[in-house]
N, C-alpha and C positions, 0 to 999 in steps of 0.2 A: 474794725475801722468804720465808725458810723457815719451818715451820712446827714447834716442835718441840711433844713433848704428853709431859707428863710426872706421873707417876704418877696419871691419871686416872680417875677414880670417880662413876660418878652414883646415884644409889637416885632412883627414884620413890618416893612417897611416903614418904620419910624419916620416922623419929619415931613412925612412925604402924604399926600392929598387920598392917596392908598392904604394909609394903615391898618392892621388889622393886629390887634389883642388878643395874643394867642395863649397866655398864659395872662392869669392875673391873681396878681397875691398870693402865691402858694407858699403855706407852710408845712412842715413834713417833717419828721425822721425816722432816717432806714436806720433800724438796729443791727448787730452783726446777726447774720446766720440764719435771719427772715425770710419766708417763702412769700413773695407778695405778688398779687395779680392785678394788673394793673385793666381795667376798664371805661370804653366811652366810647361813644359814637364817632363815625369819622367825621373830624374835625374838631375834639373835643378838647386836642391839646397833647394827647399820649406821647406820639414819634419827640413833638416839640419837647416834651418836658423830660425822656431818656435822654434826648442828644445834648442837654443841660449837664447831665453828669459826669460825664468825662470828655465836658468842655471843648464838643463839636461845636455846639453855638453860645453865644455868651448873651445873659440875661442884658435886658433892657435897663434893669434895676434888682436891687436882695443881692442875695451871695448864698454860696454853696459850699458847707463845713465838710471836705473830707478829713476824719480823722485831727478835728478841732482848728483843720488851716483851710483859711479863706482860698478857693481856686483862684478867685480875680485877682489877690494877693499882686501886688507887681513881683516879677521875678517868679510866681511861683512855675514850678517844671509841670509843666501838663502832658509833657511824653511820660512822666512816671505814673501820673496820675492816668492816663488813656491803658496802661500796663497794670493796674490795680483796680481798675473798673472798664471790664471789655464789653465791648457790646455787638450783638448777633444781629443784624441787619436782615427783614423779613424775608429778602431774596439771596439765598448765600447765592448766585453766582455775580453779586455785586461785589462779593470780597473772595472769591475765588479766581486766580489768574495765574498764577505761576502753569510752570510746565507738566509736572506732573503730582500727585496727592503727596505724598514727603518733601519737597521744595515750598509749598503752598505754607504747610504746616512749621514748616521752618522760619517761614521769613517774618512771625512777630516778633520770635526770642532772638534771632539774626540781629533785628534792627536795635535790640537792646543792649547788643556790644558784646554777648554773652561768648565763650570758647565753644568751638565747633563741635566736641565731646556735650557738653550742657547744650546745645541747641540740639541734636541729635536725639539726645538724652529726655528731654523735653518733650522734644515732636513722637517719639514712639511712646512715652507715657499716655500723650493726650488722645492718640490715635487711639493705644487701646483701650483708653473708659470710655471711648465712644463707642467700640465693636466695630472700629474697622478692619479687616483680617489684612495680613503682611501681604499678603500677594496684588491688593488694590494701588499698594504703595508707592507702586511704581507708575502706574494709569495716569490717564489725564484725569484732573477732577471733574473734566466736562461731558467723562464719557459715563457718570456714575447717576444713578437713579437717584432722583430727590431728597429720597430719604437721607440717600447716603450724603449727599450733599451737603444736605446741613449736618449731618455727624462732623465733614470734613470740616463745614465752617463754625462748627462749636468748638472744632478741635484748635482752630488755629488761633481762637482766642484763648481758649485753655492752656496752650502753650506758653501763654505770657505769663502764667499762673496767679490771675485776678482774683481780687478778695474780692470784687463784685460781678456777677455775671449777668447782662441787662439783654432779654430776648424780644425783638420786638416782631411780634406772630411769626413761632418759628414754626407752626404747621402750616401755615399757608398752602393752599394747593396740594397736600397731602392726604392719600386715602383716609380713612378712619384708623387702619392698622400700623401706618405709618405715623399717623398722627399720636395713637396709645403710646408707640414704641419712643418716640422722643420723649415723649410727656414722661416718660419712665424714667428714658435716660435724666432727664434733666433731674427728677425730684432724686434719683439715686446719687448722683454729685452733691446737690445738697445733704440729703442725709449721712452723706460718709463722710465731707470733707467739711461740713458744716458754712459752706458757702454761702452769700447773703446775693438770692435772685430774687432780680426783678421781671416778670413775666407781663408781655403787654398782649393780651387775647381779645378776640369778640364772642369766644365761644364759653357762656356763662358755666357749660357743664364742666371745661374742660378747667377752671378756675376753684369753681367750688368741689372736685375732684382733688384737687393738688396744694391749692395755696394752703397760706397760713390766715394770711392778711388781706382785704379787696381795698383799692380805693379806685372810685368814681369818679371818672372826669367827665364835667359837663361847660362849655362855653368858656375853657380856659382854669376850672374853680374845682379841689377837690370837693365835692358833694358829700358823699359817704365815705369813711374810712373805719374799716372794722375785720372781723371774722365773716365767714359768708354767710353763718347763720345771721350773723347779726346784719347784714347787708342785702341781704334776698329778706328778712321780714320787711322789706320798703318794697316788696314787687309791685306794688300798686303806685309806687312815687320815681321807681326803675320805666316802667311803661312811658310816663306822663314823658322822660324826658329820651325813651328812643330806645329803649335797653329790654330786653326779656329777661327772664329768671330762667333758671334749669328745668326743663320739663316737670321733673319729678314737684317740684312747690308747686305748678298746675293740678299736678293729677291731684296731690295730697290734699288741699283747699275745695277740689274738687268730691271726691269722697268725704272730708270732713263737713260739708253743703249737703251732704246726701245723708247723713248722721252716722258716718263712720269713725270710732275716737283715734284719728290718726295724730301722728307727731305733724304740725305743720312746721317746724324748723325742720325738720328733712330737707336737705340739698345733695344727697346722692344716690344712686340708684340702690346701695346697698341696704340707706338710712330708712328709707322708703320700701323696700323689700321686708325690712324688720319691726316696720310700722304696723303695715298693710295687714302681715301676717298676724302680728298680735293684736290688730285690730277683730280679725276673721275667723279669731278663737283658733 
């Protein structure tokens, strides 16, 4: 179910002596089953332009094709559509509340009218591609470490069983081991169930490690949209407007300065490991 976006515009406060052009003119299409990372500076437009997609906030102007039907559509059902494009909010305990971890996880498929067998059925599926073990199930989500937390709040989107999964920084304040360990989780959802995510990070390494796809948000405006090799060769036009490139394009640019014949499209630590070394005979 593809997503296309087409001449998109929001203004906060429209009309009003305050306005402010948070989105302008975006055009786009998410294809099914794309790994895409979405980057920008804060205030570039990212949160604004996910909460577009399963029609938390409605465009100023454009329209948003899921699956060939206009969202703004009159009459169209946007609880189907918030159930086929879930989205993970940077702080899961803004969508964690129920009373204990299996209650929490229940109440997206709950609220879709599903029989209590299929919601049940649902919420242990999701629980376990996340690794949360049966004994937490009963806890409070509030009594659970970080990590876990956002496992619980991936899971309770998962439940709804989304053709789109839209993560906006779900390591936030997460160790680096906490931070690998999602980043796993997530791309292993993708690869098995062939899911179409959207990942919104600041963390260039943790993008050009995982996506497929980068796009660049600068002042509201996709900027770049590509592969990361192809989106980290602009690290010199990424700086001008706020952004770093992954260390590893540092060091490599830096050794190929020093006359070393490195790969400069290197964007991972391994690409660069493999460089380095055959650079070093």
């Amino acid at each position: 179910m593809p997503i296309q976006i087409e001449h998109l515009t929001h203004i906060y406060g429209d009309d009003t002596t305050l306005a402010v052009k948070a989105l302008d003119d975006i055009n786009l299409t998410i294809s099914d089953g794309e790994f895409i990372g979405l980057i920008g500076h804060t205030g570039s437009g990212k949160s604004t332009l996910v909460q577009h997609l399963n029609g938390l906030l409605k465009a100023s102007s454009g329209s948003i094709l899921f699956d060939g039907q206009n969202i703004y559509d009159k009459g169209y059902d946007l609880k189907a559509l918030r159930s086929q494009v879930g989205l993970v909010f940077q702080y899961p305990e803004h969508q964690l509340f129920e009373i204990d971890v299996f209650s929490d996880v229940c109440f997206g498929p709950k609220n879709l009218g599903l029989s209590e067998e299929e919601v049940k059925e649902r919420a242990t599926k999701a629980l376990e591609s996340v690794g949360i073990p049966k004994e937490l199930y009963n806890q409070s989500p509030f009594d659970l470490s970080g990590g876990q937390k956002r496992r619980v709040a991936i899971a309770g989107v998962l439940a709804m069983d989304p053709k789109v999964l839209i993560l906006d920084e779900p390591t936030a304040g997460l160790d680096p081991q906490g931070r690998e360990e999602i980043l796993d989780l997530i791309k292993g959802l993708q690869t098995k169930s062939h899911m179409t995510i959207l990942l919104v990070s600041h963390s260039m390494e943790d993008v050009a490690e995982y996506v497929d796809r980068i796009l660049v948000m600068n002042h509201g405006r996709v900027v770049y949209d590509g592969t990361p090799k192809e989106v980290f060769a602009h690290y010199k036009e990424l700086e001008d407007i706020g952004l770093a490139c992954p260390q590893v394009t540092y060091v490599c640019h830096d050794l190929h300065d020093a006359g070393f014949d490195v790969d400069l499209t290197a964007t991972t630590v391994d690409e660069a490991k493999e460089s380095i070394l055959r650079a070093l005979g």
